[in-house]
Structure formats: structure tokens, C-alpha cells
C-alpha positions in Angstrom: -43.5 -13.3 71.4 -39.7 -13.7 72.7 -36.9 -11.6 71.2 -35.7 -14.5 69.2 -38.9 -15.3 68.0 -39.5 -11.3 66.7 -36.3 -11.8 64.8 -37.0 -14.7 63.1 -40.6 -13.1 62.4 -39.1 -10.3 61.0 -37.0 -12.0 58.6 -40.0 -14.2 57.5 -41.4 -10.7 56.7 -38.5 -9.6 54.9 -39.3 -12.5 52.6 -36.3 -13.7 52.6 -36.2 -17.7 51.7 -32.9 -18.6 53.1 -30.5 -18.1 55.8 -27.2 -18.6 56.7 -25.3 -19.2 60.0 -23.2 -21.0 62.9 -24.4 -22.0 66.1 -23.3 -21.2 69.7 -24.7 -20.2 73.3 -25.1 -16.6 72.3 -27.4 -17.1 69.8 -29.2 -20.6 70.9 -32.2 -18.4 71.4 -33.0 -17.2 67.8 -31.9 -21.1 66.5 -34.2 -22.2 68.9 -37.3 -19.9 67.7 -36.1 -20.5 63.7 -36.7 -24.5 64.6 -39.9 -23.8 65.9 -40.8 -21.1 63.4 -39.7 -23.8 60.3 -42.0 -26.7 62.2 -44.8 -25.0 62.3 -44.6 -23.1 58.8 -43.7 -26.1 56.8 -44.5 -25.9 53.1 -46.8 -27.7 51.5 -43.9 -30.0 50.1 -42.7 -30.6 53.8 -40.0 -27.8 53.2 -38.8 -25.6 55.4 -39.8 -21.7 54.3 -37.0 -20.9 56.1 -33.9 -23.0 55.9 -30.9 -22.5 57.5 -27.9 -23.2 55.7 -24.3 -24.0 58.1 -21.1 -23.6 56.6 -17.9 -24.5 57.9 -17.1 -21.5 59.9 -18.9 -18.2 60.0 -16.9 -16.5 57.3 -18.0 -19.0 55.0 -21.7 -18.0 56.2 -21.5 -14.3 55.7 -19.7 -14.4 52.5 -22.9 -17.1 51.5 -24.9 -14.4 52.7 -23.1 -11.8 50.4 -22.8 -14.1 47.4 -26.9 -14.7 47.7 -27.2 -10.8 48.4 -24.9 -10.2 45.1 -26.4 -12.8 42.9 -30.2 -11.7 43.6 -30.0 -8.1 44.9 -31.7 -9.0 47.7 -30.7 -8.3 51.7 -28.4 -11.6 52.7 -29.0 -12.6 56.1 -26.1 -14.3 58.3 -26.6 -15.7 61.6 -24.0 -16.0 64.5 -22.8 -16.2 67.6 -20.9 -13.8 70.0 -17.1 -13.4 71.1 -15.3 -15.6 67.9 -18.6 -16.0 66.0 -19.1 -12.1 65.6 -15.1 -11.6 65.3 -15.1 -14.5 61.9 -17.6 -12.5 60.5 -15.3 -9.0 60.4 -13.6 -9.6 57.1 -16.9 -10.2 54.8 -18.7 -7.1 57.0 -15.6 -5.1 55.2 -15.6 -6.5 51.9 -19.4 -6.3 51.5 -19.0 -2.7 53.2 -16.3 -2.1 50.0 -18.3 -3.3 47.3 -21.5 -1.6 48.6 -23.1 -5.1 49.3 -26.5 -5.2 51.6 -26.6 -7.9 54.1 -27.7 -8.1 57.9 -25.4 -9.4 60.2 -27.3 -10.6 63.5 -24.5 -11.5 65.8 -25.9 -13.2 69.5 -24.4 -11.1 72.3 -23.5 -11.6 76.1 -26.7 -10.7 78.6 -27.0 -6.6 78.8 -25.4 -7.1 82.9 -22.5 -9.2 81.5 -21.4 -6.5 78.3 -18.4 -5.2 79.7 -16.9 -7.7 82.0 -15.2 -9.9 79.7 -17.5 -12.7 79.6 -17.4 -15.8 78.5 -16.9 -15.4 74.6 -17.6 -11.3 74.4 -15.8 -9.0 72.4 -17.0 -5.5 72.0 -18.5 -5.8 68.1 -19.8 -2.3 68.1 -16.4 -0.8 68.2 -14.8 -3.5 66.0 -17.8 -3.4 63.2 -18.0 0.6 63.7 -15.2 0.8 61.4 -16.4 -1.9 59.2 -19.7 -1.6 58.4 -22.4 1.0 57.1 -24.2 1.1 60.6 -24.3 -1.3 63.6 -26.6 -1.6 66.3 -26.3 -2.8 70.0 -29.9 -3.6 71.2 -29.9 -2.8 75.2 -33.3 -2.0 75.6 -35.5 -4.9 74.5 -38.8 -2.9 73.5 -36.5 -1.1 70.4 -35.8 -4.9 68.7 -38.5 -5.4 66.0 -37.8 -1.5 65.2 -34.2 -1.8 65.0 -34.6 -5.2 63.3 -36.7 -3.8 60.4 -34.7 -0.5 60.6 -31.5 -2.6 59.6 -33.1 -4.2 56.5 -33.8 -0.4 55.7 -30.9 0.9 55.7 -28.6 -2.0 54.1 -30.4 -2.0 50.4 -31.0 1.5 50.4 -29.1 4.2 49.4 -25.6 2.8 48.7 -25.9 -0.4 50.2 -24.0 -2.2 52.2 -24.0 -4.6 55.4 -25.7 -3.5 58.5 -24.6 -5.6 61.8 -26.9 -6.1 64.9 -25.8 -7.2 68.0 -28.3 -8.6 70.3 -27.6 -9.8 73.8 -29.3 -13.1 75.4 -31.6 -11.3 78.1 -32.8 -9.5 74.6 -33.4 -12.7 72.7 -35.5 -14.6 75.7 -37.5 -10.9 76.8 -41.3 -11.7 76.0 -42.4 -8.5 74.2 -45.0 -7.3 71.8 -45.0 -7.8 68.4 -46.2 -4.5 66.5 -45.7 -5.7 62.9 -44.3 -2.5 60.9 -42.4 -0.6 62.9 -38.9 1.0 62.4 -36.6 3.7 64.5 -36.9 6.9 63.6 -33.4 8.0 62.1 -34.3 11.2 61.0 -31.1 12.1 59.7 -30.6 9.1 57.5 -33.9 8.8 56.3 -34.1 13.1 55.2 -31.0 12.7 53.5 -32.0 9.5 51.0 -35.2 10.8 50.4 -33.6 14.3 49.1 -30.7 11.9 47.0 -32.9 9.3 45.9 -36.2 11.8 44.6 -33.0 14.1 43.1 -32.9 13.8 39.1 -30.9 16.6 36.8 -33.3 20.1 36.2 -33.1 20.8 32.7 -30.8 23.3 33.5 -28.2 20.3 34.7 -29.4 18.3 31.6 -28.9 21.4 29.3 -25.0 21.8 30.5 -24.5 18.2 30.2 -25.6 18.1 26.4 -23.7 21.3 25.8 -20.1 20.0 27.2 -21.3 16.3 24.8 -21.8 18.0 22.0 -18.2 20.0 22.2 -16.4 16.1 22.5 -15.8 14.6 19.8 -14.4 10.9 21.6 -16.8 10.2 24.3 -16.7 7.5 26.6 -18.7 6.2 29.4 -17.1 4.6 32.7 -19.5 2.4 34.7 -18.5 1.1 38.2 -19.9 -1.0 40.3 -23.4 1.3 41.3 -24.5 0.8 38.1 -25.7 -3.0 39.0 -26.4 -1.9 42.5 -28.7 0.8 41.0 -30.6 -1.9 38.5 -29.8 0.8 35.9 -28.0 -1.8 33.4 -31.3 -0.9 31.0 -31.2 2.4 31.6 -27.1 2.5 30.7 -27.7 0.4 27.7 -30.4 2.9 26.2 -28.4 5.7 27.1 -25.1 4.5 25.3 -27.1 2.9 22.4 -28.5 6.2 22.0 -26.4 8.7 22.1 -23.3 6.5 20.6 -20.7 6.5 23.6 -18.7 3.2 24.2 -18.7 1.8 27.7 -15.6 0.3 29.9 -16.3 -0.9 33.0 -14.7 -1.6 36.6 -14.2 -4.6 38.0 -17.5 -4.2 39.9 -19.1 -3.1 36.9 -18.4 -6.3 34.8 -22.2 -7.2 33.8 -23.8 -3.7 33.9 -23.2 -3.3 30.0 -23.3 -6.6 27.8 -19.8 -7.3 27.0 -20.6 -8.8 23.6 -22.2 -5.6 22.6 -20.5 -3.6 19.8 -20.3 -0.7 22.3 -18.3 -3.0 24.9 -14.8 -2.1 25.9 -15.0 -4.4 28.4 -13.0 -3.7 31.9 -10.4 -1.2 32.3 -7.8 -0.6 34.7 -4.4 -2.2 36.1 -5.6 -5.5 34.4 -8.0 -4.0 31.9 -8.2 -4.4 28.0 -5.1 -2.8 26.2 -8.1 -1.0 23.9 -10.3 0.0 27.3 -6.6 1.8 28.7 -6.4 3.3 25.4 -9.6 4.5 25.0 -9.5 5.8 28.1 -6.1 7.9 27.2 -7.9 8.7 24.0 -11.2 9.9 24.7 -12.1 13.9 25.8 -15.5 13.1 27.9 -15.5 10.8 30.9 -18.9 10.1 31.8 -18.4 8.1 35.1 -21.5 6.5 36.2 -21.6 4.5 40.0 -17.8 4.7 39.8 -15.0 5.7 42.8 -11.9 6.4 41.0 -10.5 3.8 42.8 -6.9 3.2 42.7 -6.7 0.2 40.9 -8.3 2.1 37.8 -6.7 5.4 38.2 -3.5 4.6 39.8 -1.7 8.1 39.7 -4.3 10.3 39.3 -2.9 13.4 37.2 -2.3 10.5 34.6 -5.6 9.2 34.2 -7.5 10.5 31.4 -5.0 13.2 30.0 -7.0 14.2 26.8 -10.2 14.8 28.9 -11.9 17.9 28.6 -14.8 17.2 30.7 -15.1 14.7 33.4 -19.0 14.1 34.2 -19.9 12.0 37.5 -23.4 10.9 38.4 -23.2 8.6 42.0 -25.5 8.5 44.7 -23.0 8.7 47.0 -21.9 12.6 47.5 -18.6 11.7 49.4 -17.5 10.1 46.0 -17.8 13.0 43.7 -14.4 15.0 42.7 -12.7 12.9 45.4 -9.6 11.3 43.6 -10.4 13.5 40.3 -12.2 16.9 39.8 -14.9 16.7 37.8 -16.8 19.4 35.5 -20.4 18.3 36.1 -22.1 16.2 38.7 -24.8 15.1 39.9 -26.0 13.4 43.1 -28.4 11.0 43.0 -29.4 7.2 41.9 -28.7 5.8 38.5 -32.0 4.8 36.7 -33.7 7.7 37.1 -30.8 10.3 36.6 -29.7 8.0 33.0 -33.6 8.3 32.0 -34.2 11.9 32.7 -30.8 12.8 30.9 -32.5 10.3 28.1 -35.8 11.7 28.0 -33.8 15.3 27.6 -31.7 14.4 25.2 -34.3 13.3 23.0 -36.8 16.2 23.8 -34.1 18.4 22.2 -33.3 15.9 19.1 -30.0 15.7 20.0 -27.4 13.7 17.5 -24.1 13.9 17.3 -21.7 12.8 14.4 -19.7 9.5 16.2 -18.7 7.4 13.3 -15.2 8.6 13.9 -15.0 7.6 17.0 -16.6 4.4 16.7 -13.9 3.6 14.0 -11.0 4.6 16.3 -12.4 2.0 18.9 -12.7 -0.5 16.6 -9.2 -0.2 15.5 -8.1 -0.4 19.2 -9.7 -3.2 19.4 -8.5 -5.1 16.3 -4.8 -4.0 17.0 -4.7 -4.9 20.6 -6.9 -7.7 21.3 -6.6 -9.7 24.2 -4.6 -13.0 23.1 -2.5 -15.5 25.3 0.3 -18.2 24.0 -2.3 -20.8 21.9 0.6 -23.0 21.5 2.3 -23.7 24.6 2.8 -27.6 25.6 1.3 -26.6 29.0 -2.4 -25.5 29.7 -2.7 -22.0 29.7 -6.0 -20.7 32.2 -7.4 -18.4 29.3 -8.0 -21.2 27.2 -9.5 -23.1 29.9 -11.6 -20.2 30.5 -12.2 -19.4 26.8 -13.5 -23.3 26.4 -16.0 -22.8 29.9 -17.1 -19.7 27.7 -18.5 -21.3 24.5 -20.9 -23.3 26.3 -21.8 -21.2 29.1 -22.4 -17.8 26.7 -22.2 -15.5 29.3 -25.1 -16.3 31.3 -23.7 -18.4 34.0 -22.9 -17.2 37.2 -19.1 -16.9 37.7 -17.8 -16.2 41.2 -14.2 -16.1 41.7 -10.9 -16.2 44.8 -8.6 -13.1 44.4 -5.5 -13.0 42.4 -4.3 -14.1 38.5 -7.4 -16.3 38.2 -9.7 -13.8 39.1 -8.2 -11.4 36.8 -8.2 -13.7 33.9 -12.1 -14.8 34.9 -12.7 -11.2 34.1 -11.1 -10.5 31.2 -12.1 -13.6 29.0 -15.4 -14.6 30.2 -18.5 -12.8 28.5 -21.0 -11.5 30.9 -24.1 -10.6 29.2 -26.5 -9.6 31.8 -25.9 -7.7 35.7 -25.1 -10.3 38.5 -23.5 -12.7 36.6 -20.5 -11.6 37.9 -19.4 -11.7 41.6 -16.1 -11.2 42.9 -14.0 -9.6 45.4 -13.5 -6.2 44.3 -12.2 -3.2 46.8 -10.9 -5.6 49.2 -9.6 -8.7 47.3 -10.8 -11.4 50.0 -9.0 -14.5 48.8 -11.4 -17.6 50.1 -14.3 -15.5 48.7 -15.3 -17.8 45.7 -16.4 -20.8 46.9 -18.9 -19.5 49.9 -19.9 -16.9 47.7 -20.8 -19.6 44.9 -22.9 -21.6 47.8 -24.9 -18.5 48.5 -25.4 -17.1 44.5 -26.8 -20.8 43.8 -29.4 -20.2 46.7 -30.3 -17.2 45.2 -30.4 -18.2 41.0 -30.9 -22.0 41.4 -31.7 -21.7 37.5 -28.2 -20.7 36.6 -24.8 -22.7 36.5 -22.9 -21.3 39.5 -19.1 -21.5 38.6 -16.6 -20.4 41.1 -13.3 -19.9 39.2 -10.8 -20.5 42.2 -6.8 -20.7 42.2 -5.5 -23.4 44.7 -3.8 -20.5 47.1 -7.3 -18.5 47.3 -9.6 -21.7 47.6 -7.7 -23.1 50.1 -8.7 -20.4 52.2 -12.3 -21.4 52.5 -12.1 -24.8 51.6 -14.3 -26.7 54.2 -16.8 -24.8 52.4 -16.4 -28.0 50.0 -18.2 -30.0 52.2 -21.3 -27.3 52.3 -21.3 -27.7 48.5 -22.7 -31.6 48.6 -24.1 -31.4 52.4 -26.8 -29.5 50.4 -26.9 -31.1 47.2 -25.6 -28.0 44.8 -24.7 -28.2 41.5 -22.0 -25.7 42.2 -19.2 -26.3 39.6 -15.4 -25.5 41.2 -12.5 -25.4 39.0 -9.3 -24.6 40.2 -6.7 -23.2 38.4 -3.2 -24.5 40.0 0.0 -22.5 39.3 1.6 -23.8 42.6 1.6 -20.8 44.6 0.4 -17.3 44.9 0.6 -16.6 41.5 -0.4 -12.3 41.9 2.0 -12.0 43.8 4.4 -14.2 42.3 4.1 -12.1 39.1 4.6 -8.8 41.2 7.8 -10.6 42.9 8.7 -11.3 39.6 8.4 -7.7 37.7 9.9 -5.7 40.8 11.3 -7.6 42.8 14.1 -9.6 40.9 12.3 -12.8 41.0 13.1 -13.3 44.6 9.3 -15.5 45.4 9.4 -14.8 49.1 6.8 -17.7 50.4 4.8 -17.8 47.6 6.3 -20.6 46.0 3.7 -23.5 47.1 5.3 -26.3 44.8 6.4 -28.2 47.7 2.9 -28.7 49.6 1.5 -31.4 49.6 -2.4 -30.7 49.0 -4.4 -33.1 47.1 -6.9 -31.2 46.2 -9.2 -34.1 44.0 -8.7 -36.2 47.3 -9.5 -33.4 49.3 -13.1 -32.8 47.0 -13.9 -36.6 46.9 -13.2 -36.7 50.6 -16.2 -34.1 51.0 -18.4 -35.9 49.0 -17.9 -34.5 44.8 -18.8 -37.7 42.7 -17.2 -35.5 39.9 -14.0 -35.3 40.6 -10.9 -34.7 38.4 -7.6 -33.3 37.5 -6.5 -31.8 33.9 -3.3 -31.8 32.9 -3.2 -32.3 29.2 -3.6 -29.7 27.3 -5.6 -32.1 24.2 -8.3 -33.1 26.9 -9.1 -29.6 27.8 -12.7 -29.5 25.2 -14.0 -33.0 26.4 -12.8 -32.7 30.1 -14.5 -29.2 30.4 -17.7 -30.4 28.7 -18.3 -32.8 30.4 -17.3 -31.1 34.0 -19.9 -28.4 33.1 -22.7 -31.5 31.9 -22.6 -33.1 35.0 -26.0 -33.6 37.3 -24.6 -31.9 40.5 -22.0 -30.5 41.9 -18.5 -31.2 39.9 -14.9 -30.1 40.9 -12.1 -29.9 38.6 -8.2 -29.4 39.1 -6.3 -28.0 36.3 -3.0 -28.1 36.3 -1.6 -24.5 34.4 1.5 -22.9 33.5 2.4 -22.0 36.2 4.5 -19.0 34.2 1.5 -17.4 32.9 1.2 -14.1 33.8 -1.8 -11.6 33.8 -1.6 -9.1 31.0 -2.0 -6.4 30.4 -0.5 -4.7 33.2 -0.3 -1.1 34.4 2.6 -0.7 36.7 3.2 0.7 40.0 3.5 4.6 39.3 2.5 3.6 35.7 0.3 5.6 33.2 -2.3 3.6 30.7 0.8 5.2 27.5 3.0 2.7 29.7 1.0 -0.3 30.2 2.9 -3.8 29.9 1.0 -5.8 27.7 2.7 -8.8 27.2 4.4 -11.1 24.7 0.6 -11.9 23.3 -1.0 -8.5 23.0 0.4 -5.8 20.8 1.4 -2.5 22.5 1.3 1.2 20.9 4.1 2.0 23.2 7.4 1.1 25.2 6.0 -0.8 28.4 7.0 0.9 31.6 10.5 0.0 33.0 10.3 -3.5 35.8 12.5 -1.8 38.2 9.9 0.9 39.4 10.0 3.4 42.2 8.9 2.2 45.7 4.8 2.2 45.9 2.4 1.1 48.5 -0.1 -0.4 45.2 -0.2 -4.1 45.3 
């Protein structure tokens, strides 16, 4: 077999059932053997086992390749070329790399003699990925392919995932070789240190602390991030808070890892979180934090966070992340599901109970004295109730993917998201032009399930060609946009601390149609909202409609995310808003220089 023919063998025996990818001469080689793999594979249906699915540029392909990686938790495979090809695909490398996503990047490369001479279309992607990705691999000697090939599949879903980029030059791709059929590289290193992290589960002496330091709390509360879902150990979390009685707040990432319509729910915390998550959070004296990094966006100034805790427990199988923004009392290093079940299976060995009905009725008053609320009367449409209508009929079980500013905080804080993987976003690196791909790719992956990207009209134009995918393909991908005329996250910011002085992102006076723009790439469903009493029947019918279906809302363009935890800000001093009642005085809008968005 040729190179490109072992690569496209290899992902056949990965099992993955779709690809994604832009051509050009670098990779011609791999095309070439996928067209030949697909003729002579054909399914019984006359479809293609492997079908390669081209987007309008090559970001759009990896974050398709992410989205379907998110959605399924599966590897999502991305094919391009070298030089401009490989450089596109930097920024989705980086976000997956953020939000611990596994996908293989196989990027065609100049020919072995030519790397290093600046050649047509060559950039050096092992020095620009190094910094972006969890491991990248230049293959120079063409007998290591199928090893290195199957090596990266390895190491992107395992451990903490994340993407895994192999650059392959064109004397590689056209080498005849052998094809062995299991083989991998070696990687010692790698492969000693996940089998002592992933076989690692708390000794009954680490079990018999943990209990010990529960038992002494009398307001516990559990803090899932984003590893929970990458883990699988949403069942596992469920059984262990249902069990032992500890409510559960997520991150961002870890919207879906506990049913947020289960009395337990807290929903998300953080600089956008629930007014009663923050003040749980301030409340409680046991932080149990469970695939979760501290990150700044839930912490912000770190002596703050958590002020009445006695005992901060972390559980991640990352070691790097343990104590590394907070200190914590009790750790332990290893993956989710089986650490949750063996602290289960202890805790009920010893009978252990513990008296929460205090507790549980402090929560419940948070969350009946600050619920989440917007302004239900307003003569303009306001996005919560657009997303609160989406909501009743969807139930939580559609898939939501989202852009990056006010609309993706809003997505999060009023949808219901009943299950893992309903719920893909961009979290650590806040990639606007993320929805829309990443809606392509999750409806590859769950072709069951509505796919809804929730976009805003700054963020989706970023990725907008990707419009054109939607209907090339024939997806029932639903788009709305939620249009506030500008750069709404940042408008609000500019707004708050900076005098209201909306430095370019005042978009009011472009002139993008974007219903045009959607019946120009083919949407048959096509519309624009704009008054407030069509809202029901306009949404119902957007979300009824046999195939793809893009819808424009026109919002207030003064609505602002709440609540709000300020530059510098503790969770006492969160701004919460006109809507949402607050237990305190909000933090002052004039604050201090910061380098937090």
C-alpha cells in the first residue's frame, strides 16, 4: 500500500464514519486514496463508508471535526493541506487543546528534501502546533506512518484528551510500504504514566479521610467541570450526589454532566453563573471539585473564592491541575468513574449518612430568592425569552451549540440540558465562529437529535460560509441568530467600565442581510423576528421544519448578561441585575485595571 492509502486504512480501522477536510497539492495523495478507498468500499445503499465532508475553509473543518468529537466522544478527524491549510487549522488545534477535545489533525506536508527551504506553501507546523496541541508528529521516515497514525488516535482520547496533529510530507504519502495492521510507537513515557493514572482509584485509607473531612461539613457542595463528560462519569456523579445529598454547580464545560432539572441542580457558576450557584458557592464549607481547573472565569481572584471552605477536595486525572490556582486538602489523581464509584462503594460499605436537610433547605431558598428572571415586559424581544420558548419544546435534549459572547452566556443559563453532550460550546478559549461548524459536525455525529446552534450576528459571521455546508449536505441544522447589532460582550464590558465609550463594537451601521445571506446559500426556511407577539408560533414552527431552518431575531440590543461578577469582583459582590434579586451591594462599575475580559 502507498502512505496515503495506510492513512485512510487506518482511519477506516478507527471506525470512524466521517471525515472532514479541504483539498490542495499537499495532501492530493490521501484524497486521492480516500476516492479510491470509498469506490471500492461502497455500502450496500451505494454510500460512501467514508464520506468526506468540505467546508468552506479549513477552520470550519476542524471545528466540524471537534463539534462531531464533542457531540459523540469519539476522535474527530480533519483533513488538510500544508502551508495556509495547516496554518487555518491553528485556532481549533487550541481551542480543542483548551477544552480537552480529542481530534486528529492530518495536515499534508512539503516532500522530506523540500522541509526547510521555504517551499511552495510550507510553514514549519511542528513548531507552530507544539504550543498548541497535546502532541504533534512530523513523519520523515516513511516505515514509522501506520505506527504513528494509530499512535495518534491513542493518545488524543486517552488520558485528558485533546487534539493530536500529524504532519505528513508528500514523498511519505506516495512511499509504497507495508501494511502491518496493529501497530503503534512505543512511547514509553506516555503510555507508563496513563496506565499508573488511569488503574489509580482512592485506597481506603484515601476514601476513609475523604468521609472523615464530609462528615465534619455541614454545607457541602460538589463543583463539576468539564472532565466530568470527558470522563463518561455523568452516572457515576449523579449516584454519588443523589447518595450522599451534596448539590452540584457546574462550569461552563460541565453544563450536561449533572441533569440541570434535577432538584440537586445549581446549575452553572461563575462570572455569568446563577446568583444561587455564586452563593452557594460562598456559602458552603466542602468543595468537592470533580474534572474542574479553577479557571479564572469561575474563580476570578483566588483568595475570594470559596471563603467559608473548610476543605477543598480535587479528584482530576490531570496531576498538573491539582492545588494549581487553589490549595486543596485532599486529592486524588486519577479518572472520574472509577474514582466516584470506589468513593461510592466505600461510602456505603461504612453506612455512611449524614443529616443534609439543612442544607438542602438553605439551597432551596437561594434559589427561590434569586432566580434567574429577565424583563418579561419589554416592547422589544428579549433573547431569554426566545431561548426560554426553544426550551419548552426541545426539553433539554437537543443539541445546542453556540458562538462566543452574550448569546452564549444566555444559551447556558436558560436552556435545560438533561443529559452529557448536549452542550457544546467554546469554553477556555471563547472562539467566536465556533457554533455553526461545530453544529455541522455534532449533527454528523447525533443525526437523531435537533442540532441548534445559538449564534449572535458578530460571532456567526465569523464562520459564516459554513451556511452553505449546512444545505450542500442536506442537514437539518437549525441557526438562530440573536442580533443586538454589534459585539454585544464586549459592548456590555465597554459599557460597565469603560464609560460607555463602544470602541468598534457598534455594528448598527453594516449592512449584512443575514436572511438574504441564508437564502442565498440555499435555507428554504428562512426568516426574521422582530415582534415580540410572534415569538411562540415563529419559534415553533422554525424548530418543526423538515430540514435545515435559519432564523433572525431581532433583540434588545440593551440586554445585558446577568448576573455578573466583576473584574477584581468576589461572588458577595456580584451584579445581578435589574431582574434578579441580590443579597448584597453589587460591586462598584468603575473597577481597578484587570487583564479579565
Amino acid at each position: 500500500m502507498t502512505g496515503a492509502d495506510i492513512v485512510v486504512q487506518v482511519i477506516a480501522d478507527e471506525g470512524l464514519d466521517v471525515l472532514f477536510g479541504y483539498s490542495g497539492g499537499a495532501i492530493l495523495p490521501v484524497y486521492d486514496a480516500l476516492f479510491r478507498y470509498n469506490a471500492e468500499h461502497a455500502r450496500d445503499d451505494g454510500g460512501e463508508p467514508l464520506p468526506l465532508i468540505v467546508p468552506a475553509n479549513e477552520q470550519g473543518a476542524c471545528f466540524m471535526a471537534a463539534g462531531y468529537a464533542r457531540a459523540s466522544g469519539r476522535v474527530g478527524v480533519a483533513l488538510v493541506t500544508s502551508g495556509p491549510g495547516a496554518t487555518n487549522a491553528v485556532t481549533p488545534v487550541r481551542d480543542s487543546m483548551a477544552d480537552s477535545i480529542p481530534m486528529v489533525v492530518i495536515c499534508g506536508q512539503v516532500p522530506t528534501a523540500a522541509i526547510g527551504t521555504d517551499a511552495f506553501q510550507e510553514a514549519p507546523i511542528g513548531t507552530i502546533m507544539g504550543a498548541c496541541a497535546k502532541h504533534v508528529f512530523l513523519v520523515t521516515d516513511a516505515q514509522t506512518l501506520e505506527a504513528t497514525l494509530r499512535t495518534a488516535f491513542h493518545i488524543a482520547r486517552s488520558g485528558r484528551p485533546g487534539p493530536v496533529v500529524v504532519d505528513i510530507p508528500k514523498d511519505v504519502q506516495n512511499a509504497p510500504l507495508v501494511f502491518h495492521g496493529a501497530r503503534e510507537l512505543p512511547v514509553r513515557g506516555y503510555r507508563t504514566r496513563l496506565h499508573a493514572v488511569q488503574s489509580a482509584t482512592p485506597d481506603d485509607r484515601a476514601c476513609a479521610a475523604f468521609f472523615d473531612a464530609l462528615a465534619a461539613s455541614g454545607r457541602p457542595l460538589i463543583y463539576a467541570g468539564g472532565g466530568i463528560i470527558a470522563a463518561e462519569a455523568a452516572r457515576a456523579l449523579r449516584e454519588f450526589a443523589q447518595t450522599f445529598g451534596l448539590p452540584v454547580v457546574t462550569t461552563l464545560m460541565g453544563i450536561g454532566g449533572f441533569d440541570t432539572t434535577d432538584p440537586l441542580a445549581l446549575g452553572m457558576l461563575g462570572m455569568h453563573g446563577t446568583a444561587y450557584a455564586n452563593y452557594a458557592m460562598d456559602d458552603c464549607d466542602f468543595v468537592f471539585a470533580l474534572g474542574a481547573r479553577f479557571d479564572d472565569r469561575v474563580v476570578g481572584v483566588p483568595d475570594k473564592f470559596a471563603p467559608r471552605a473548610r476543605t477543598i477536595a480535587q479528584i482530576d486525572i490531570d496531576p498538573a491541575e491539582i492545588g494549581k490556582v487553589k490549595a486543596v486538602h485532599w486529592h486524588h489523581v486519577g479518572g472520574l468513574d472509577a474514582s466516584l464509584r470506589a468513593l461510592i462503594a466505600y461510602g456505603k460499605r461504612i453506612g455512611f449518612t449524614a443529616d443534609r436537610r439543612a442544607w438542602h433547605a438553605h439551597v432551596e431558598a437561594l434559589k427561590a430568592s434569586h432566580p434567574m428572571n429577565f424583563c418579561r415586559e419589554s416592547e422589544r424581544i428579549q433573547p431569554c425569552a426566545v431561548i426560554e420558548a426553544i426550551n419548552r419544546i426541545t426539553g433539554g435534549q437537543a443539541i445546542i451549540t453556540t458562538g462566543v459572547g452574550q448569546h452564549q452566556m444566555w444559551a447556558a443559563q436558560y436552556f435545560d440540558f438533561r443529559a452529557p453532550r448536549r452542550w457544546l460550546t467554546s469554553g477556555s478559549m471563547g472562539t467566536m465562529g465556533f457554533g455553526l461548524p461545530a453544529a455541522i459536525g455534532a449533527q454528523f455525529a447525533r443525526r437523531d437529535l435537533t442540532v441548534i446552534d445559538v449564534d449572535g450576528d458578530a460571532s456567526i459571521r465569523m464562520n459564516i460560509g459554513e451556511l452553505e455546508t449546512v444545505t450542500t449536505y442536506g442537514l437539518p441544522v437549525k441557526v438562530v441568530v440573536l442580533n443586538n447589532a454589534g459585539d454585544g460582550m464586549v459592548r456590555q464590558w465597554q459599557k460597565l467600565f469603560f464609560r460607555g465609550r463602544f470602541s468598534a463594537s457598534d455594528k448598527s451601521l453594516h449592512k449584512k442581510d443575514f436572511v438574504r445571506a441564508a437564502q442565498a446559500d440555499g435555507f428554504e426556511w428562512a426568516r426574521r423576528l422582530d415582534d415580540p407577539n410572534d415569538l411562540d408560533a415563529t419559534i415553533a414552527d422554525f424548530l418543526a421544519f423538515d430540514g435545515p431552518a435559519f432564523l433572525e431575531v431581532t433583540i434588545d440590543p440593551d440586554a445585558g448578561v446577568y448576573p455578573m461578577v466583576g473584574p477584581g469582583a468576589s461572588y458577595a459582590e456580584m451584579i445581578t441585575g435589574d431582574w434578579i434579586p441580590s443579597r448584597s451591594a453589587a460591586a462598584p462599575a468603575e473597577a481597578k485595571p484587570t487583564g479579565m475580559f
